[in-house]
C-alpha positions in Angstrom: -23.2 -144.1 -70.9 -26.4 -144.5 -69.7 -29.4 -143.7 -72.6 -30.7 -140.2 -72.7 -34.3 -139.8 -73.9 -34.0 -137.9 -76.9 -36.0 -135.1 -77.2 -35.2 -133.9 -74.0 -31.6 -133.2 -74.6 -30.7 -129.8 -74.8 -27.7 -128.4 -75.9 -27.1 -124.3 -75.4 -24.6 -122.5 -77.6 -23.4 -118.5 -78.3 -21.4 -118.5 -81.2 -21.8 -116.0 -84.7 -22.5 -116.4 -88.2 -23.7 -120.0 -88.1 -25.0 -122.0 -91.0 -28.4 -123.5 -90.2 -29.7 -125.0 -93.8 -33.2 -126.8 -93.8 -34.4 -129.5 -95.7 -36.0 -127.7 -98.6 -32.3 -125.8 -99.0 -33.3 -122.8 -97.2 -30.2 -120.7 -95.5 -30.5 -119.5 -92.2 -26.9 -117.3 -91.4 -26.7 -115.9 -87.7 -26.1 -117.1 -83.7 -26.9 -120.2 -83.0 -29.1 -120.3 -79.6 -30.2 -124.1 -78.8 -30.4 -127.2 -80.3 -31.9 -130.4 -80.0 -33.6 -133.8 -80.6 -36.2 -131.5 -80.7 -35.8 -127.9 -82.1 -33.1 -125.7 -83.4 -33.4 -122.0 -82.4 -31.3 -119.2 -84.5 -31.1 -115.7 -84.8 -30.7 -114.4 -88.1 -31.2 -110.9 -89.4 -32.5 -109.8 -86.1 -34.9 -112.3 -85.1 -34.8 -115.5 -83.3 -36.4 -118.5 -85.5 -37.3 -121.9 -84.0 -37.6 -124.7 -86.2 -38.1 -128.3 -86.1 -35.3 -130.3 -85.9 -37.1 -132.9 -88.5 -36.8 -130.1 -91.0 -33.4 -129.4 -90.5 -30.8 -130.6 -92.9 -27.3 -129.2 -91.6 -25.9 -127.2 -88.8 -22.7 -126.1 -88.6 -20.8 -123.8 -86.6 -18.7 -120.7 -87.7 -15.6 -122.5 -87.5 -16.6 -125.4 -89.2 -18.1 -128.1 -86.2 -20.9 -129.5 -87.8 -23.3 -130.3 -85.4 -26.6 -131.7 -87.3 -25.8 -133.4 -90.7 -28.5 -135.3 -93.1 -31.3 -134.5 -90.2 -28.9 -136.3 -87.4 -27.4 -134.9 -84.8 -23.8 -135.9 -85.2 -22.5 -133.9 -82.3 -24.0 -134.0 -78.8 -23.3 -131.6 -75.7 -25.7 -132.2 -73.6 -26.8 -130.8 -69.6 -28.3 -133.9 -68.3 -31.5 -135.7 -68.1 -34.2 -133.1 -67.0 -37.1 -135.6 -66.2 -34.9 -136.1 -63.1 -35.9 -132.6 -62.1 -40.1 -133.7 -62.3 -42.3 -135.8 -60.7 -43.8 -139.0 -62.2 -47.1 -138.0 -63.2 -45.7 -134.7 -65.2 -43.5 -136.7 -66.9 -46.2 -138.8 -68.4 -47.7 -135.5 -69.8 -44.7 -133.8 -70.6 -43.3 -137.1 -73.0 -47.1 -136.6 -75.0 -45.5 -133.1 -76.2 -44.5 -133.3 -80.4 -44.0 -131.2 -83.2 -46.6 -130.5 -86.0 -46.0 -132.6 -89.4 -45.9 -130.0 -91.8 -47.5 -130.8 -95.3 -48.8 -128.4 -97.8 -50.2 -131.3 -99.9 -52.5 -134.0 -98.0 -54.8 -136.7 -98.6 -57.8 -138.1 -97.2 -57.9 -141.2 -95.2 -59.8 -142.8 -98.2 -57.9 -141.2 -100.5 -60.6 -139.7 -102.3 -59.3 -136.0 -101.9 -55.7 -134.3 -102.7 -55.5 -131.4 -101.0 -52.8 -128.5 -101.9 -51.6 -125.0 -100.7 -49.9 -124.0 -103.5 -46.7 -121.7 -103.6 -48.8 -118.5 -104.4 -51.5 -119.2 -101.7 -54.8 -120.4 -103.1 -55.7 -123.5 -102.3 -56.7 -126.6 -104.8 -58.7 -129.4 -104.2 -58.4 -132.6 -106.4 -61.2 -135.3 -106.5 -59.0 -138.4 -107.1 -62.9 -140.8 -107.8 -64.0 -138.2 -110.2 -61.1 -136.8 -111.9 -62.0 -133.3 -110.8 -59.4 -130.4 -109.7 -60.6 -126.8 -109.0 -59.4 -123.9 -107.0 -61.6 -123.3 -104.0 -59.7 -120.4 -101.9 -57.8 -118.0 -104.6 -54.0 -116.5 -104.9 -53.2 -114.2 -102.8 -52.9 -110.8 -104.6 -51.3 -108.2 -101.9 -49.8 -110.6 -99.5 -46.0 -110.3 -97.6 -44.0 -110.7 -100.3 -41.4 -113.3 -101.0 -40.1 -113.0 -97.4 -43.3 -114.0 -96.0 -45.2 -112.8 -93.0 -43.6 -114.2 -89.8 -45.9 -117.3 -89.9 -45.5 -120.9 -91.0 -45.4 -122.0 -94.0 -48.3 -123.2 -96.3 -50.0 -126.2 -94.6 -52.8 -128.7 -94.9 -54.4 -131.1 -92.7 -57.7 -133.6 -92.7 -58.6 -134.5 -89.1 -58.6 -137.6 -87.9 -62.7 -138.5 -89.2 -62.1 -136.6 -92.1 -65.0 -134.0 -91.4 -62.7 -131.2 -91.6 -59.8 -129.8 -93.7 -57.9 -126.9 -92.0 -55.4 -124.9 -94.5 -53.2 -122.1 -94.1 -51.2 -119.7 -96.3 -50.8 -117.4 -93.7 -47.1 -117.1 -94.3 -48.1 -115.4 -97.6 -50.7 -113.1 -95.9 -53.3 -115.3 -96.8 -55.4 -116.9 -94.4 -56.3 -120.0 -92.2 -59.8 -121.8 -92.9 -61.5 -124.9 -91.9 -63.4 -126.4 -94.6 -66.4 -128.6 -94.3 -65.2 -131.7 -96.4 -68.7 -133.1 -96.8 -69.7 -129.8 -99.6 -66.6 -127.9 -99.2 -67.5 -124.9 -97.8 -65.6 -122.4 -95.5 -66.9 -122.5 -92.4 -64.6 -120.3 -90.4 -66.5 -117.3 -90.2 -69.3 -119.6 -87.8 -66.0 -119.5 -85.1 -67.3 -117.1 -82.9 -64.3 -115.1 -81.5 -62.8 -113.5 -84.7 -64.8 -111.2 -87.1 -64.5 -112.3 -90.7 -63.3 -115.7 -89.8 -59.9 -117.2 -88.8 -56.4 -115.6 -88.3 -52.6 -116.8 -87.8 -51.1 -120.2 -88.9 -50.2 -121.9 -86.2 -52.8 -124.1 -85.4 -53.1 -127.7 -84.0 -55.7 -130.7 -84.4 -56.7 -132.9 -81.1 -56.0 -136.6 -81.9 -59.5 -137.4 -81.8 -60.2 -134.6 -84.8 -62.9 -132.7 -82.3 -60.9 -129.6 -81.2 -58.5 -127.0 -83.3 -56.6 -124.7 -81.2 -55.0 -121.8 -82.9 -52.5 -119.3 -82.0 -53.5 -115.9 -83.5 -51.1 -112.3 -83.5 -52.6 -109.3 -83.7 -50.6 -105.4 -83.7 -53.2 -104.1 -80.8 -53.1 -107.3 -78.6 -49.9 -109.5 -79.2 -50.6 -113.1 -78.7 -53.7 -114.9 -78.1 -54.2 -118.6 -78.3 -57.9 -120.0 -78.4 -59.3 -123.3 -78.7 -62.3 -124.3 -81.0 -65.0 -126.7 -81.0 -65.4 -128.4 -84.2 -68.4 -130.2 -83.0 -70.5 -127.0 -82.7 -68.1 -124.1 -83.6 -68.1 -123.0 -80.0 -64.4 -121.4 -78.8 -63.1 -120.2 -75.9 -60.2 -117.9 -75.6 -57.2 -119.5 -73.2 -55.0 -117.0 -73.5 -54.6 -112.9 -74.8 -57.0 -110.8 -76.2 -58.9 -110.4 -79.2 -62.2 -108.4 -81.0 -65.6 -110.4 -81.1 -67.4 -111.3 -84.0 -69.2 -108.1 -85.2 -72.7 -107.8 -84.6 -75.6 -105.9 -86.6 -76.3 -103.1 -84.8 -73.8 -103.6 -81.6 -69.9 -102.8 -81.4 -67.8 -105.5 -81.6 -66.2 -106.7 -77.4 -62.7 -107.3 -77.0 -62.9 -111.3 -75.5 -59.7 -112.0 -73.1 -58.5 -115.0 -72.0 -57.2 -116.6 -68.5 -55.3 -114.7 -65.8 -52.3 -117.3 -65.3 -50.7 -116.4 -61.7 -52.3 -113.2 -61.7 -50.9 -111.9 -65.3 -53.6 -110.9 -67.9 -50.6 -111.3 -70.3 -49.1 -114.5 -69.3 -48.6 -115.8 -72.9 -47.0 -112.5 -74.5 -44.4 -112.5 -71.3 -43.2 -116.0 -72.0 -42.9 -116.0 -75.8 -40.7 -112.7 -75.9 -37.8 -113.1 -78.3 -34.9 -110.2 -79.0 -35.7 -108.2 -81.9 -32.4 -106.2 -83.4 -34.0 -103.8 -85.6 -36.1 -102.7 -82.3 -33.3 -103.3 -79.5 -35.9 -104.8 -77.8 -38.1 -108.1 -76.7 -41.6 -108.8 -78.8 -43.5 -111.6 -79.0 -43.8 -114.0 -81.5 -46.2 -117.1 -82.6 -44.4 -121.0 -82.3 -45.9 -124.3 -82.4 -45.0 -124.4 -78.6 -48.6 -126.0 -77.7 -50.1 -129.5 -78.7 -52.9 -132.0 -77.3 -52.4 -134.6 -75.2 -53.1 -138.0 -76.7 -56.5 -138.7 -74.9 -57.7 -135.0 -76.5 -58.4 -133.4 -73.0 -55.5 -130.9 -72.3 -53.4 -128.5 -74.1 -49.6 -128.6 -73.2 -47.7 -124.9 -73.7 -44.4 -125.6 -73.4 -42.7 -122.0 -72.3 -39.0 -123.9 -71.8 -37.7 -127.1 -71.3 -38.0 -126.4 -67.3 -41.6 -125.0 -67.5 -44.9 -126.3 -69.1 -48.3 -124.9 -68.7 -51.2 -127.6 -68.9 -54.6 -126.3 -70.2 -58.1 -128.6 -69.0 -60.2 -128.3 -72.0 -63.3 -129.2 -69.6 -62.4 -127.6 -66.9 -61.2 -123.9 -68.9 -58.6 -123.9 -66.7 -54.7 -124.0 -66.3 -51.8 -125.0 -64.0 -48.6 -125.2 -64.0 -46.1 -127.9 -64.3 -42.0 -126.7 -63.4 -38.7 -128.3 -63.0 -37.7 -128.5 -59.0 -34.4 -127.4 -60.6 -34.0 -123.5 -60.2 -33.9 -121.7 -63.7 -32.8 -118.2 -64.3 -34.3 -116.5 -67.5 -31.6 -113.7 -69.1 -32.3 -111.0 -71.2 -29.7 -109.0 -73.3 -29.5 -105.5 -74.8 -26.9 -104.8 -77.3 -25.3 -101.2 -78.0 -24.3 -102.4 -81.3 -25.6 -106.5 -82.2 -23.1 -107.1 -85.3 -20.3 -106.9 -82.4 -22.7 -108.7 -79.8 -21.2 -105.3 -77.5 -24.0 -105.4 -74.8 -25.6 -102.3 -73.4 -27.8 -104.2 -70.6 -28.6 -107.6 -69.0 -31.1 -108.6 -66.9 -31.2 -112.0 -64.8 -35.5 -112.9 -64.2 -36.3 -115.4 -61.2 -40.2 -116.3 -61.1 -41.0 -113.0 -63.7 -38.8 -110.9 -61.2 -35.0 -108.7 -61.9 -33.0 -110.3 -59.3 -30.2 -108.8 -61.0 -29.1 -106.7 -63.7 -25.8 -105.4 -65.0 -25.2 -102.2 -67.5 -22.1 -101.2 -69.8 -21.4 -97.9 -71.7 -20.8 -98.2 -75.6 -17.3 -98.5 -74.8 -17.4 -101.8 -73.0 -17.1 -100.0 -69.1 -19.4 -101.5 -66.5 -21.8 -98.2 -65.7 -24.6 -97.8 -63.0 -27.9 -99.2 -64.7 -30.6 -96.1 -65.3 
């Protein structure tokens, strides 16, 4: 059997009440979407979660398979080899795309500070040389309870020189800030596309520790994904919409990002996910993006078929896809416990190309 590469194997199931369990013994009970070397995608309670695979423990199936067991896939279904479907020098960017190591606890490189996002969201920093430990961000007081916002979960992280700390307790309702590790000072309200500072937890750090791009939801605009700076706190918005910094004197300017292929709202259109409690499609923040290892793109993966390359000098984007011809499917359910369906829609290229409705008693009906 000829050697896969592993990540890119992709394995696409439609099964109910499966048994997802993670690594820190967290119970996710639904319909198993996709799994992979790479990620594991579930729906449970209404909304489609997609995790890690590194921080999955167990998967198993509602009639017992066990496909993931201790972190290794034990079970393998796989569609074939999709690098076959790209050309060579996509490939080479498209391998440089990883998931984010999630800690809440860090160090520094000369492990003179401990870092920690601690369970009820303030944050703590230790001074190892001088025996010192204080809280420098507090606990958050009115935050989203013990189910957490839809973000993820606390996080730390020291870039590469050390000149920076980013944390996040976001999934709490607290916030994201970059601290300046040389007096410890938040320095996220000097990013100049968010008033007050930063928003949303899913952030990532260039390999070279000069750029922080950060994926940011908001209730007016959806999605936006911006990159930052870190040299001199300028940031540019790549994709979405959000307010400006306030201004004394002067109303704050709604700052958008690129038009991909003529669509203002490229980003919120290819990170829909079904929503039971609305019946409906809504976006939703992932750690889909990452940089490539010389620090001067952003990949945004959409699907396994499709990537979207950013040129961080350039502030501009194009579009890498499989040759292979890939249908995207949405479904409508009349009642979702019963997965009885009450519309499905087949997309080509963001288009219907075809679309099939039923009545709540199962009968194939004229779509309205």
């Amino acid at each position: 059997m000829k050697q896969l590469i592993g990540y890119l194997i992709t394995i696409s199931i439609l099964l109910s009440q499966d048994m997802l369990t993670t690594k820190t013994g967290k119970i996710y009970e639904g319909e198993l979407v996709s799994y992979s070397t790479e990620r594991v995608s579930i729906i449970s309670g209404g909304v489609q979660y997609s995790l890690p695979k590194s921080t999955v423990e167990s998967l198993v199936l509602e009639e017992g398979t066990v496909l993931i067991k201790e972190n290794k896939i034990v079970l393998e279904n796989y569609r074939g080899n999709i690098l076959e479907a790209y050309d060579t020098s996509s490939v080479k960017i498209i391998k440089q795309f990883n998931d984010p190591i999630i800690n809440k606890d860090v160090f520094s490189s000369d492990s003179i500070f401990h870092l920690i996002v601690e369970d009820n969201g303030s944050v703590v920093l230790e001074n190892l040389k001088l025996g010192t430990k204080k809280i420098i961000s507090p606990e958050i007081e009115y935050g989203c309870g013990s189910l957490g916002c839809p973000t993820p979960e606390q996080r730390a992280i020291f870039t590469k020189d050390d000149r920076y700390a980013i944390t996040t307790s976001a999934f709490l309702g607290g916030p994201t800030i970059v601290w300046d590790t040389r007096n410890w000072i938040d320095v996220s309200e000097k990013i100049n596309f968010l008033y007050g500072g930063m928003d949303g937890g899913y952030f990532r750090v260039s390999p070279n520790g000069q750029y922080l791009a950060l994926m940011h939801r908001s209730w007016m605009h959806g999605l936006s994904l911006a990159i930052i700076d870190l040299n001199n706190y300028e940031s540019k918005m790549i994709a979405g919409t959000v307010w400006g910094k306030e201004v004394e004197g002067k109303e704050s300017e709604a700052l958008s990002g690129l038009s991909f292929e003529g669509n203002d709202y490229w980003l919120n259109d290819y990170m829909e996910t079904y929503n039971y409690w609305l019946n409906d499609y809504v976006e939703r923040e992932d750690y889909n993006f990452c940089f490539t290892n010389n620090s001067k793109s952003l990949i945004i993966k959409i699907s396994d078929d499709h990537y979207i390359i950013y040129d961080i000098s350039k502030h501009s984007l194009s579009n890498i896809k499989s040759s292979r011809q890939v249908d995207r499917v949405r479904t409508y359910y009349h009642n979702w416990e019963t997965k009885q369906k009450s519309r499905e829609q087949t997309y080509r290229d963001g288009e219907i190309i075809s679309e099939t409705c039923w009545d709540e008693g199962g009968n194939e009906i004229q779509c309205q």
